[in-house]
C-alpha positions in Angstrom: 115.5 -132.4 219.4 119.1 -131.4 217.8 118.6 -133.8 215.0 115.5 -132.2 214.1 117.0 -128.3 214.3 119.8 -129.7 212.8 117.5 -131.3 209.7 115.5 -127.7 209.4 118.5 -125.7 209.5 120.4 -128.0 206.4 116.6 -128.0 204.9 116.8 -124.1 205.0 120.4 -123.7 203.6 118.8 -126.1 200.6 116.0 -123.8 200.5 118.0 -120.8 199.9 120.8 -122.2 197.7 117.8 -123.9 195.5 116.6 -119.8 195.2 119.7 -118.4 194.6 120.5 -121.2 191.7 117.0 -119.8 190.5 117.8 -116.2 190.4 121.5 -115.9 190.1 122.9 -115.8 186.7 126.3 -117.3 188.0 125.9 -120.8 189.6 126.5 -121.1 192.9 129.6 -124.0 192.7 131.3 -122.0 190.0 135.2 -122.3 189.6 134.7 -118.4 190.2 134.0 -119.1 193.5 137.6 -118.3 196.0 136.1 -121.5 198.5 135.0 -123.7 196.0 138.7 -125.3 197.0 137.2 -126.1 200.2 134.3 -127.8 199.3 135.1 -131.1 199.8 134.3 -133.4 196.3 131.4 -135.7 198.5 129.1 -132.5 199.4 126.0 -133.7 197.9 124.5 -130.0 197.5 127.9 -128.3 196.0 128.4 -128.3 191.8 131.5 -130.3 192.3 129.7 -133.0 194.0 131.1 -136.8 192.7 128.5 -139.6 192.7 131.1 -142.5 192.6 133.5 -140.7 195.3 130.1 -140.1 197.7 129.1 -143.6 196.9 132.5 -145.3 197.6 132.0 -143.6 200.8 129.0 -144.3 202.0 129.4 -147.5 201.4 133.0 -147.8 203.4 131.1 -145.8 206.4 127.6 -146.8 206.6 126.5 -151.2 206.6 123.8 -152.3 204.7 121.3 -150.3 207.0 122.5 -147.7 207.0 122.5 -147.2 203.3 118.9 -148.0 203.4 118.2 -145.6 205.9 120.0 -142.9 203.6 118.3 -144.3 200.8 115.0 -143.4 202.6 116.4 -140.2 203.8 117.3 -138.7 200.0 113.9 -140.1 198.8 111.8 -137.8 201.2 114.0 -134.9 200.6 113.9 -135.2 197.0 110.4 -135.5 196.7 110.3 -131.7 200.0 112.6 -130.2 197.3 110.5 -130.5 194.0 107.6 -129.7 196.4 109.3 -126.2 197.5 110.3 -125.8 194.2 106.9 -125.9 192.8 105.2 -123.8 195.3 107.6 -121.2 194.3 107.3 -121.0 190.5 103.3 -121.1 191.6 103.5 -118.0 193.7 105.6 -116.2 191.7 103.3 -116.9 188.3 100.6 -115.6 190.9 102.8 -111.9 190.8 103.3 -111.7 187.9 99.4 -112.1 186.6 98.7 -109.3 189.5 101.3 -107.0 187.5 99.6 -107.7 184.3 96.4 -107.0 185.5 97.3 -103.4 187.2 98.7 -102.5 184.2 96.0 -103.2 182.4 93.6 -101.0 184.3 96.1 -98.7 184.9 96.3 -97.9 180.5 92.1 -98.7 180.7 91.8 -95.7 183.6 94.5 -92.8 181.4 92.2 -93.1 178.4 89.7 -90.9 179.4 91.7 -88.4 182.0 92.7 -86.2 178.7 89.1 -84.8 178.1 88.0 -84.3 181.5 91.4 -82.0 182.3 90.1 -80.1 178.7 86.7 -79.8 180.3 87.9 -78.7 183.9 90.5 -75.9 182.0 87.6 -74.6 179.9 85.6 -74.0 183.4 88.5 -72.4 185.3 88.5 -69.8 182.2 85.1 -69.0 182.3 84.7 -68.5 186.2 88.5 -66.2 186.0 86.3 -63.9 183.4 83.3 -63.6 185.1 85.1 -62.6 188.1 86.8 -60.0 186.2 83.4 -58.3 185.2 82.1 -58.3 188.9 85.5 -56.8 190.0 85.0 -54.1 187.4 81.7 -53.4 188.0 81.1 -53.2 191.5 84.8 -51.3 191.8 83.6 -47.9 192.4 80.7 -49.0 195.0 83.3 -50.5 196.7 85.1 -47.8 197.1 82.3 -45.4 198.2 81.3 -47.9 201.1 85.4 -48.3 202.6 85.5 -44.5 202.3 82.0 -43.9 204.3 83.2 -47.0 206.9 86.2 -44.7 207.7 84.3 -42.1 208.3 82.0 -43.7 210.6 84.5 -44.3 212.2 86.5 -41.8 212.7 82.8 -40.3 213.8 82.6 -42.9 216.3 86.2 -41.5 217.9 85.8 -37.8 217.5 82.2 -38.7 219.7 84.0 -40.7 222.0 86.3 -38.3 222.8 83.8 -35.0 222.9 81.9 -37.8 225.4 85.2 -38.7 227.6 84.9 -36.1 229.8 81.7 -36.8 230.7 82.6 -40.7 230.8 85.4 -39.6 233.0 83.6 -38.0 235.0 80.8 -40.8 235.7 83.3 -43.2 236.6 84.4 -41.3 239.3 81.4 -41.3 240.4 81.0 -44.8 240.6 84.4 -45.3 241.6 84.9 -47.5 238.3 88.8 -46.5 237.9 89.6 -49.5 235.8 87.3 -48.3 233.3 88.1 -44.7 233.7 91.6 -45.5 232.8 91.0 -47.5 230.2 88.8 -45.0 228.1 91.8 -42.9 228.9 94.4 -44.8 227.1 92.0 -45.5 224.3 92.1 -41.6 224.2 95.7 -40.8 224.3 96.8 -41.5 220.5 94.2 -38.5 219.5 95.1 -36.4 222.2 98.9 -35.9 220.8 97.6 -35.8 217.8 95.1 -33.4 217.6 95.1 -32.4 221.3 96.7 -29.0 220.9 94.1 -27.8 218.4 90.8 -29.3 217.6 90.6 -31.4 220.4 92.1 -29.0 223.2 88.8 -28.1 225.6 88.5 -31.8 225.6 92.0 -32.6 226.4 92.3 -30.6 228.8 88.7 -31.7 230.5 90.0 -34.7 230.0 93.1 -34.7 231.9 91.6 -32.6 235.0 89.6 -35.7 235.4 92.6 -37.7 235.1 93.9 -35.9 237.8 91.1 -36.5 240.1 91.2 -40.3 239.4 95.0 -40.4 239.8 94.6 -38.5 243.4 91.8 -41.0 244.4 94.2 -44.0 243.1 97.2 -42.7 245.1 94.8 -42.4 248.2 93.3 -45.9 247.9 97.0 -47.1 247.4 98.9 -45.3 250.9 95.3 -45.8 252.7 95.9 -48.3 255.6 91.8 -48.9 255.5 92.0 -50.2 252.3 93.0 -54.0 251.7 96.1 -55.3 250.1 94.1 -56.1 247.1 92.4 -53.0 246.5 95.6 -51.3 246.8 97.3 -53.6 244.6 94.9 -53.5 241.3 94.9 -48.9 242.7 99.1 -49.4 242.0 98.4 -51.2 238.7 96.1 -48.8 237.2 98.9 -45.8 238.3 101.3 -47.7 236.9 99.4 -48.0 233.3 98.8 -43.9 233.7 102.7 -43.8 233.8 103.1 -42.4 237.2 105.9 -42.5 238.4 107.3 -46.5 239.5 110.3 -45.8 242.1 108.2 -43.3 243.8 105.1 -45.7 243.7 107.4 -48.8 244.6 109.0 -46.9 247.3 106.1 -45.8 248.9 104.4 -49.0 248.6 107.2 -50.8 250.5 107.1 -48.4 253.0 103.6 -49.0 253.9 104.4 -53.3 253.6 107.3 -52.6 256.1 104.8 -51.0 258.4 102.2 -53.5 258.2 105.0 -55.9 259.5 104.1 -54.5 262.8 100.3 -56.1 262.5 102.3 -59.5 261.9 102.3 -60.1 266.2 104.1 -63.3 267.2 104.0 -64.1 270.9 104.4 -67.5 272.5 100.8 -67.5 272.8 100.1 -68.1 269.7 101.0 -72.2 270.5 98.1 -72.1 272.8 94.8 -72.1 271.2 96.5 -74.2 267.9 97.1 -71.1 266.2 95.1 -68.3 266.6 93.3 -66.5 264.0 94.6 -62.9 264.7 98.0 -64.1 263.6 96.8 -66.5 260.9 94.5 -63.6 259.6 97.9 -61.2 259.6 100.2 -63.4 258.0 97.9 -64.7 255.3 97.2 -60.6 254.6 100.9 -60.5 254.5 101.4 -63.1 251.9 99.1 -61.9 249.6 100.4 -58.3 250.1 103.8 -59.5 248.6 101.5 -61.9 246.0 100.3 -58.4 244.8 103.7 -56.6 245.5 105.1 -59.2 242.7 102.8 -58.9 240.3 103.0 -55.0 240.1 106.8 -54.6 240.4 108.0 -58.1 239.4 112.0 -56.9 239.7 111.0 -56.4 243.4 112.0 -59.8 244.6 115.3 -58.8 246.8 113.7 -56.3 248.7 110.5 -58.4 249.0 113.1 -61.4 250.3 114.9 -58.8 252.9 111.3 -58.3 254.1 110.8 -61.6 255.0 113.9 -62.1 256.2 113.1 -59.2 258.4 110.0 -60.8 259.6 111.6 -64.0 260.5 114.2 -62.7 262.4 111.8 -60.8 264.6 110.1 -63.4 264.8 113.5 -65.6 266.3 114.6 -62.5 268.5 111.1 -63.6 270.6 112.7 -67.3 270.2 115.6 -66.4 272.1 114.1 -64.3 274.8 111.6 -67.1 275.2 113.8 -69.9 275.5 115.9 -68.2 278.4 112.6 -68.4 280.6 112.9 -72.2 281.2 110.9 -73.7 278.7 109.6 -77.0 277.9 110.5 -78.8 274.8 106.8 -78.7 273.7 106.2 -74.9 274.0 109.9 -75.0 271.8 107.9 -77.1 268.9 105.2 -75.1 269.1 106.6 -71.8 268.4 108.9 -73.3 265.4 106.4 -75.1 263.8 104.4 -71.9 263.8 107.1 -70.2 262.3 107.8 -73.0 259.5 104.3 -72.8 258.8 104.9 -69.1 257.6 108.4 -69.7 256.2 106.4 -72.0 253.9 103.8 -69.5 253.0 106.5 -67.0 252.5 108.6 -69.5 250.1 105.5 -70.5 248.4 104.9 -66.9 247.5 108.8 -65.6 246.6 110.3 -68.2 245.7 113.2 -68.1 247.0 114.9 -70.9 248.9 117.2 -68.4 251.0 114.4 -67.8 253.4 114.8 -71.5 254.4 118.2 -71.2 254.7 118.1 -68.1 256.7 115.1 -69.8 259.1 117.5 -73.5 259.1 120.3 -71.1 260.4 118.1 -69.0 263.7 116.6 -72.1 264.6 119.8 -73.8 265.0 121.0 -70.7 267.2 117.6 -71.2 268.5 117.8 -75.0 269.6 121.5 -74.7 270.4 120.5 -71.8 272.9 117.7 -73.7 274.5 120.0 -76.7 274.9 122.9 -74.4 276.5 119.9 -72.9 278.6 118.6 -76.1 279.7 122.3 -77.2 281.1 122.5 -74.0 283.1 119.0 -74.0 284.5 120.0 -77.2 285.6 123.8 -76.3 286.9 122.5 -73.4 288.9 119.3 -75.8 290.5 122.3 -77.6 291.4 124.0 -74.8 293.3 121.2 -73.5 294.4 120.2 -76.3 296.1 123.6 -77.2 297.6 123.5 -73.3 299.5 120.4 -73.6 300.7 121.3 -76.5 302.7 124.5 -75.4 304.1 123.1 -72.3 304.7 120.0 -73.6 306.8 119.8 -73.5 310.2 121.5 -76.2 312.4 123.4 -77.2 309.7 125.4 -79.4 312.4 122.1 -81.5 313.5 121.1 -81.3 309.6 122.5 -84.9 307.4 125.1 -83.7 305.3 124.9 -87.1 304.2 120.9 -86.8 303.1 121.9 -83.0 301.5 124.7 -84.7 299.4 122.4 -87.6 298.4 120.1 -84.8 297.2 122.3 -83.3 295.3 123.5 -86.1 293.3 119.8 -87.2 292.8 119.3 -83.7 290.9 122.4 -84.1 289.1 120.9 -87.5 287.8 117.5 -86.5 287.6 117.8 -83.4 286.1 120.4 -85.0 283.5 117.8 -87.6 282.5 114.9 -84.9 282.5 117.2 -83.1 280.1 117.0 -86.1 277.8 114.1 -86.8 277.8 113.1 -83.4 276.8 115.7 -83.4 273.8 114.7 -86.9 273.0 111.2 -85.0 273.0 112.7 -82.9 269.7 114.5 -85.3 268.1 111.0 -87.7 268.1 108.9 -84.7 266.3 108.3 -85.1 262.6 109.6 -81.2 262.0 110.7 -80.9 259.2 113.1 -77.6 260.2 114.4 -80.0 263.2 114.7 -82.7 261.6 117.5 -81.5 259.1 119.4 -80.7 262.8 119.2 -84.0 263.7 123.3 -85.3 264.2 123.8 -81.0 265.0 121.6 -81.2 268.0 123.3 -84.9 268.9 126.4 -83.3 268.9 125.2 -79.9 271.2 123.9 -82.1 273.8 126.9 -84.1 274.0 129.0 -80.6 274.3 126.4 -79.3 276.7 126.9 -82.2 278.9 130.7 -82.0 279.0 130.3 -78.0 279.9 127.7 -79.1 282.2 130.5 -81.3 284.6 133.2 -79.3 283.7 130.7 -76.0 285.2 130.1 -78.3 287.7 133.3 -79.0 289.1 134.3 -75.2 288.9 131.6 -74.1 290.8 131.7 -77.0 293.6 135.7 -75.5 293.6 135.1 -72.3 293.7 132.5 -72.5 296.8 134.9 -74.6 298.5 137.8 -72.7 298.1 135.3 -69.6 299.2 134.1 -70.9 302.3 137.1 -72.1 303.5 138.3 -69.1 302.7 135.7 -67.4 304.5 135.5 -70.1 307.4 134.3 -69.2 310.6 133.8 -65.4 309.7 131.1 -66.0 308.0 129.2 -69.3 308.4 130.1 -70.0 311.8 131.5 -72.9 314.0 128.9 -75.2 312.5 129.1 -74.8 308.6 133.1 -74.8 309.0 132.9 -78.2 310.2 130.7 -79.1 307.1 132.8 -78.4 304.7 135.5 -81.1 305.0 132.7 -83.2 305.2 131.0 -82.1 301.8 134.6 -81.9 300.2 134.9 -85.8 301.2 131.5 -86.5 300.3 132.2 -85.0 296.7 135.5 -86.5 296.2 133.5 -90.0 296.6 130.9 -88.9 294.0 133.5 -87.7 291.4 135.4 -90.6 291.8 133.2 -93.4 291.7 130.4 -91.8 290.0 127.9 -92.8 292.5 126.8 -91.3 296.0 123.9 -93.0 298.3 122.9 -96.1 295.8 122.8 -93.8 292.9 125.3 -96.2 290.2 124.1 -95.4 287.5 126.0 -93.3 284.6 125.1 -91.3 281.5 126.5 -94.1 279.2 127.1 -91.8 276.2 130.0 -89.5 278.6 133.1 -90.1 276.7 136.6 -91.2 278.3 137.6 -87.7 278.6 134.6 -87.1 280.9 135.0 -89.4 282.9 139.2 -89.0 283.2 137.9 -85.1 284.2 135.8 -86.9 287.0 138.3 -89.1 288.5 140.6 -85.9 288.1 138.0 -84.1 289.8 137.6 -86.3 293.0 141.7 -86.4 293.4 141.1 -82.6 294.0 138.4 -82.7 296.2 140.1 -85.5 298.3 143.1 -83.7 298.6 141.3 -80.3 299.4 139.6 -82.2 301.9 143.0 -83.7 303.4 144.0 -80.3 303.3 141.1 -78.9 304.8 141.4 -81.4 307.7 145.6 -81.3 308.2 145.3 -78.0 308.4 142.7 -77.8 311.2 144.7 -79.9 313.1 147.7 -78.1 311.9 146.4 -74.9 313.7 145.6 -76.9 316.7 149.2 -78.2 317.4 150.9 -74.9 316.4 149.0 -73.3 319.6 150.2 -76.1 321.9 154.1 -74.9 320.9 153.3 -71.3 320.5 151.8 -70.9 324.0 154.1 -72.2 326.7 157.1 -70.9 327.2 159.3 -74.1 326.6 162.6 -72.8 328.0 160.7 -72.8 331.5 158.2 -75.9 331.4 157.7 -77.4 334.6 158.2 -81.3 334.5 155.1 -83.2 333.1 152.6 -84.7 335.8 150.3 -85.7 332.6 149.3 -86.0 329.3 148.5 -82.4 327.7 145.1 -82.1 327.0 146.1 -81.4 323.1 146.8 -84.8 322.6 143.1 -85.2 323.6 142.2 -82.5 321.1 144.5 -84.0 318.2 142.9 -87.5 318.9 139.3 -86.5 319.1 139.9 -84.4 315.8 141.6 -87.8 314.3 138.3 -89.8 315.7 135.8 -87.3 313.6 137.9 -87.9 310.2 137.4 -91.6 310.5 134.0 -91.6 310.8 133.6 -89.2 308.4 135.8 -91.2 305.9 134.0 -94.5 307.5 130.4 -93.4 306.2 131.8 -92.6 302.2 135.1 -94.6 301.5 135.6 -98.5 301.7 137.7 -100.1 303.2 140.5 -101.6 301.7 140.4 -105.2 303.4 143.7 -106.4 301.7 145.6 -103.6 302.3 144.5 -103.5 305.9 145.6 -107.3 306.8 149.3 -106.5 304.8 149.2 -103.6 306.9 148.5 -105.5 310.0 151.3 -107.9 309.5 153.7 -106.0 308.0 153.3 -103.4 310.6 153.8 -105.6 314.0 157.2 -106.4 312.4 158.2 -102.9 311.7 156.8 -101.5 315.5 158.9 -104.6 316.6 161.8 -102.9 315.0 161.0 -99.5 315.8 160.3 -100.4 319.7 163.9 -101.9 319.6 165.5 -98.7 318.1 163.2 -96.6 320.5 165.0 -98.6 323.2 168.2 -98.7 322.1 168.3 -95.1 321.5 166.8 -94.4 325.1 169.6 -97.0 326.6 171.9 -94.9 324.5 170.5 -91.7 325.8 171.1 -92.7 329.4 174.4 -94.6 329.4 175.3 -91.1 327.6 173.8 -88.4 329.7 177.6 -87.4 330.4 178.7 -86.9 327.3 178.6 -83.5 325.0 175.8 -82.2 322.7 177.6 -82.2 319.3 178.4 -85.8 320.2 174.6 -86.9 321.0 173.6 -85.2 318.2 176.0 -86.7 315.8 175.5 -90.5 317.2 171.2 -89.7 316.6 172.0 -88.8 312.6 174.2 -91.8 312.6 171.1 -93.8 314.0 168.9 -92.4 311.6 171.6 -93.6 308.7 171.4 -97.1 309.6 167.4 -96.9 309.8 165.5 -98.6 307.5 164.3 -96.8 305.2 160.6 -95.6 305.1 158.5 -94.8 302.8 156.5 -91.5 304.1 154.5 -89.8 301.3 152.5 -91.8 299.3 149.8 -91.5 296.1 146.6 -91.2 297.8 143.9 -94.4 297.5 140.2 -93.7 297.8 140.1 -95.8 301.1 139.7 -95.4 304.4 142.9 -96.2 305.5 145.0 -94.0 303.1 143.0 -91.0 303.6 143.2 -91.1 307.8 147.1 -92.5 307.3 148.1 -89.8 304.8 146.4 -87.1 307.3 148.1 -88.6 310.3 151.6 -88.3 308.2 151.3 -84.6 307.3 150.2 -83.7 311.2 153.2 -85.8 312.5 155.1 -83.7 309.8 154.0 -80.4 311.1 154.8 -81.5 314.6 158.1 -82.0 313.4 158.3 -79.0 312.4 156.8 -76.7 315.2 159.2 -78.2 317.3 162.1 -77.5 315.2 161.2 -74.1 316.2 161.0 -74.4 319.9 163.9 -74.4 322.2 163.1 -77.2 325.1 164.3 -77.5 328.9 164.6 -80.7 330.4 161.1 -80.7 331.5 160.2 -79.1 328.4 161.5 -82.1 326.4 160.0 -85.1 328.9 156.7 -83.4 328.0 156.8 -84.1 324.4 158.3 -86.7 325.2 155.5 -88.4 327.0 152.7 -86.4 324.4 154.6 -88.8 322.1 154.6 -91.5 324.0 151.4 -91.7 324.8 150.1 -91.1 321.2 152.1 -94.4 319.9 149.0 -96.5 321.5 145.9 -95.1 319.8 147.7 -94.0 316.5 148.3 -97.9 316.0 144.4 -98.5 316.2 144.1 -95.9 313.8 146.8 -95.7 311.0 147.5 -98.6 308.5 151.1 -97.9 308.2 152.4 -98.4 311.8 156.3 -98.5 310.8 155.6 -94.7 309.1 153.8 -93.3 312.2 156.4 -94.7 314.8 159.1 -93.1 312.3 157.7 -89.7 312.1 156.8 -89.9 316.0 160.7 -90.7 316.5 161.1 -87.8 314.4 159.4 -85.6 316.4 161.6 -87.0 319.4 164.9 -86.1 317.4 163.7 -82.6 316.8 162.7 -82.1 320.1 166.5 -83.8 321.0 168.1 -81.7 318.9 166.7 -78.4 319.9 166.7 -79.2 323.6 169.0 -77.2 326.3 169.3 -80.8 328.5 168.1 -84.1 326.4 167.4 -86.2 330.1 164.4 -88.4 329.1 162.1 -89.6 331.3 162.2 -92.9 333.7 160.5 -95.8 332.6 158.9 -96.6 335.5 157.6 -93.0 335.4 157.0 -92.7 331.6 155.1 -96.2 331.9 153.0 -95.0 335.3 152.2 -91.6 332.9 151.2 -93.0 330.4 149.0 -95.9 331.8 147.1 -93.7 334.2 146.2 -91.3 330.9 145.0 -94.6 328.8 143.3 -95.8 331.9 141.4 -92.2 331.4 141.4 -92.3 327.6 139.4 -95.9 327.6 136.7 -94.3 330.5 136.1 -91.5 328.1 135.6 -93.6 325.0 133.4 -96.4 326.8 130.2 -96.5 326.8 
């Protein structure tokens, strides 16, 4: 295949340089010719071509073969070349007999034209004079008949207008005004004119008719009876009479602002698939501005601030609707009924600012229903939380069960409130639609004010009540509380009460760092709650006796009972909502037999020291117990609070031991005085250890309370052994009947 192109093209270049040698004056291989340098002496087509050169090389390149081959080769083009050659000085022989022969019939043709153009001239001439003679005679006829057509005219007019009145006057009757009008304007160029002479009882007929029509025209147009259209084509025909526009347009506005009123919008009107009373009034409405247009077409900003009007009505019934607890579906209904008329509305002016202005209320619209939803659901919430601390027996009544119940509408409603916004987003809208990432974004700021609401109001009506306390809810409620503040500072923690795990998965980080931020404050308001109930207990076991006085200890005071019993109700409260920290508990376990080993050893050594030292002065007992307390290891007392069991009853247990600390700071002690506390302390180092995790802390802040008791005592004498031993076992002995079944 590229030896053949190859062939054609080289036949072609022949081709053309065969023509050009045919045509061209100056041969092709001239010495003219800037290249002919170039072409090389054995180019076979070029004028400089060589025969012996070509042939001396051919016959060093090519074998015998091949020089028959080329031999064949230049035969078959020779003969192609006197072929082409041929057929070209045939077709152009062919032109040139063509050429002949047109001009041939072109000189045959010409002959002839000369006499027939002398012929045609002669005709023109004679047709040009003849029309000259009819001119000339029929001139004066001519004349005559223009002359009497004007002044059947002018007849016609002068009747016409001795008949307008009467015309007038006809088409009042029949309440034709378009034609009335009309006739009149037809009339008005003779009227100025000739009105104030020849035509003045006419005129003036004339224009008292006028009058009438004008005055039945200005009724028709301010007549509420009347439609829009009649009124319209009533304001057109005033407007051709030249009555006056501003007041016209004024008035007719005034009347379209009124019928606004007819325009009801009501939620009902989702109910029946849009009723005809409001379809009727807004399609009246439409074609009321339609007309409006058409009559006063610079109207179009008052005719827009109508409609704007209109739609913001018809969004102020939006927004009182939506604050009744609505459903998403009634929501869609009322705004597709309202883009239904936006469209009519745009269709009619316009003007894509009434989109905008309906784009911007029914994202105050949807935003407001959104915010709405949240607090109809915050104030179920709280709602529902009152009513069941408030009910009777709230004691015998499960807190447990009422919690559960509240976190199950938290969830639920939260879903429910999805749902129904997933309900908008799904709806093919086309106002909502464009609000698609906007109403994304509200509910994700409606559900952070939502738990951030939340978490106020749970504080505030804790803080309340226990504020409030016994004076107003009673014994029973008081004792809820704690309880509830427990309860919640579970829930905000671990984001599930009673089985409920799961969580909105779209709260950010922030949320749920507010949530674990909430729970710290509701566990220690409830570690407050508790300490200080206890607190109160112990500071009317030093405020009432009079410690200077005491009589010597035959048993355990009965407050110990109280403290314990009040410790007993925290851990099963904290038992039923925290877990239990199992590693914590065994560390605890063994590292706290090897700190009570230590502090039993100091407790003895101190009460050796206090015995062997009963002799000695007071600044000198109280210097060797700080000097004790030096050499103590140290203890860690305060700590961050875990959400476990065992923190939460340990850390209450430390603050009590605290405040007993401190009440006895205050006190001044006897001898007998001090052996009581001193066998209340005693005593307490047995079921505390059953209790607490920490048992080096409580034996250090109950050796605490010994010291202050020491240090504020008249005679520091401790109690025997023996005696504090018999004490102590006959009140355990006691303690364990109570406490078994």
């Amino acid at each position: 295949m590229d030896i053949d192109e190859t062939l054609l093209d080289e036949k072609a270049r022949r081709t053309r340089d065969l023509l050009a040698s045919f045509y061209s004056p100056i041969p092709s291989g001239s010495s003219n010719n800037p290249f002919s340098k170039h072409i090389p002496p054995d180019d076979i087509n070029s004028s400089s071509f060589q025969p012996d050169q070509y042939m001396k090389i051919m016959a060093r390149k090519c074998n015998l073969e091949g020089l028959l081959q080329k031999h064949v080769e230049m035969v078959a083009e020779i003969k192609n070349l006197d072929t082409d050659l041929q057929m070209l000085v045939y077709e152009n022989y062919n032109k040139f007999i063509c050429a002949t022969d047109t001009i041939k019939r072109m000189q045959s043709n010409i002959l002839g034209m000369e006499e027939n153009m002398e012929q045609l001239l002669e005709k023109i001439m004679s047709v040009q004079s003849r029309s000259v003679s009819v001119n000339t005679s029929l001139c004066e006829n001519r004349e005559h008949i223009e002359k009497m057509h004007r002044t059947c005219n002018l007849l016609r007019k002068i009747q016409f207008i001795y008949d307008l009145p009467d015309r007038l006057g006809k088409c009042i009757k029949a309440e034709a005004y378009a034609d009335a009008v009309r006739f009149y304007i037809g009339a008005m160029p003779i009227f100025k004119a000739y009105g104030d002479s020849s035509f003045q009882d006419c005129k003036r007929a004339s224009e008292e008719a006028m009058a009438i029509i004008v005055k039945n025209l200005q009724g028709k147009v301010f007549s509420d009876s009347e439609s829009m259209q009649v009124r319209a084509e009533a304001a057109v025909l005033l407007k051709q009479l030249n009555f006056p526009v501003d007041y016209l347009k004024t008035k007719l506005l005034e009347k379209l602002e009124l019928s606004l009123t007819d325009v009801q919008f009501t939620p009902e009107v989702t109910k029946n698939e849009y009723p005809s009373a409001h379809e009727a009034a807004i399609n009246e409405f439409v074609e009321a501005i339609r007309a409006f247009r058409v009559i006063f077409p610079d109207s179009e900003k008052q005719l827009v601030k109508l409609a704007q009007d209109l739609l913001t009505k018809y969004f102020l019934t939006i927004d009182a609707y939506v604050m009744t607890r609505i459903c998403s579906e009634d929501l869609l209904g009322v705004l597709r009924v309202i883009w239904n008329d936006v469209l009519r509305l745009v269709e009619v002016l316009e003007d894509i600012s009434l989109s905008n202005h309906s784009l911007e209320a029914t994202k105050d619209a949807v935003k407001l229903y959104i915010r709405s939803a949240f607090s109809h659901l915050t104030q179920d919430i709280s709602d529902h939380l009152l009513k069941v601390l408030k009910r009777g027996g709230a004691e015998e009544y499960s807190l447990e069960v009422a919690l559960d119940a509240s976190i199950k509408a938290v969830f639920d409603g939260g879903r429910n409130v999805l749902l129904d916004i997933h309900k908008i987003l799904d709806d093919n809208l086309e106002i909502v639609d464009k609000l698609r990432e906007l109403i994304i974004d509200w509910v994700q700021q409606g559900y952070q004010d939502f738990f951030r609401e939340l978490e106020v109001q749970f504080l505030s009506f804790l803080g309340r009540n226990i504020s409030s306390g016994t004076q107003t809810e009673g014994a029973q409620v008081d004792k809820a509380f704690p309880r509830l503040a427990l309860d919640l500072a579970a829930s905000f923690c671990h984001g599930s009460v009673g089985g409920y795990d799961h969580v909105l998965s779209f709260v950010p980080g922030v949320i749920s760092q507010k949530f674990r931020a909430t729970g710290e404050k509701f566990l220690q308001l409830y570690i407050k709650m508790r300490t200080q109930r206890i607190a109160l207990l112990l500071k009317k076991r030093f405020a009432t006796p009079n410690w200077v006085k005491h009589k010597e200890p035959r048993e355990v005071h009965m407050c110990v009972d109280l403290f314990l019993q009040e410790l007993k109700i925290t851990g099963n409260e904290v038992k039923q909502i925290l877990p239990q920290d199992l590693t914590k508990h065994r560390r605890a376990d063994s590292n706290g037999s090897s700190a009570s080993s230590r502090s039993n050893s100091f407790r003895e050594e101190k009460e050796k020291l206090s015995r062997s030292n009963i002799q000695k002065g007071r600044s000198q007992q109280l210097l060797e117990t700080h000097l004790a307390k030096l050499f103590k290891q140290k203890v860690e007392i305060f700590t961050k609070v875990e959400y476990t069991q065992e923190s939460v009853v340990m850390t209450i247990v430390k603050l009590c031991l605290k405040s007993l600390q401190e009440y006895a700071r205050l006190q001044t002690f006897n001898r007998s005085g001090f052996q009581q506390i001193q066998l209340d302390i005693q005593f307490l180092r047995t079921p505390l250890k059953e209790i607490v995790e920490d048992e080096a802390a409580m034996d250090f802040l109950l050796d605490e309370v010994i010291v202050a008791a020491v240090e504020r005592c008249l005679d520091p004498i401790p109690l025997e052994l023996p005696i504090l031993d018999r004490l102590i076992q006959a009140k355990l002995a006691q303690h364990h009947d109570l406490i078994s079944p």
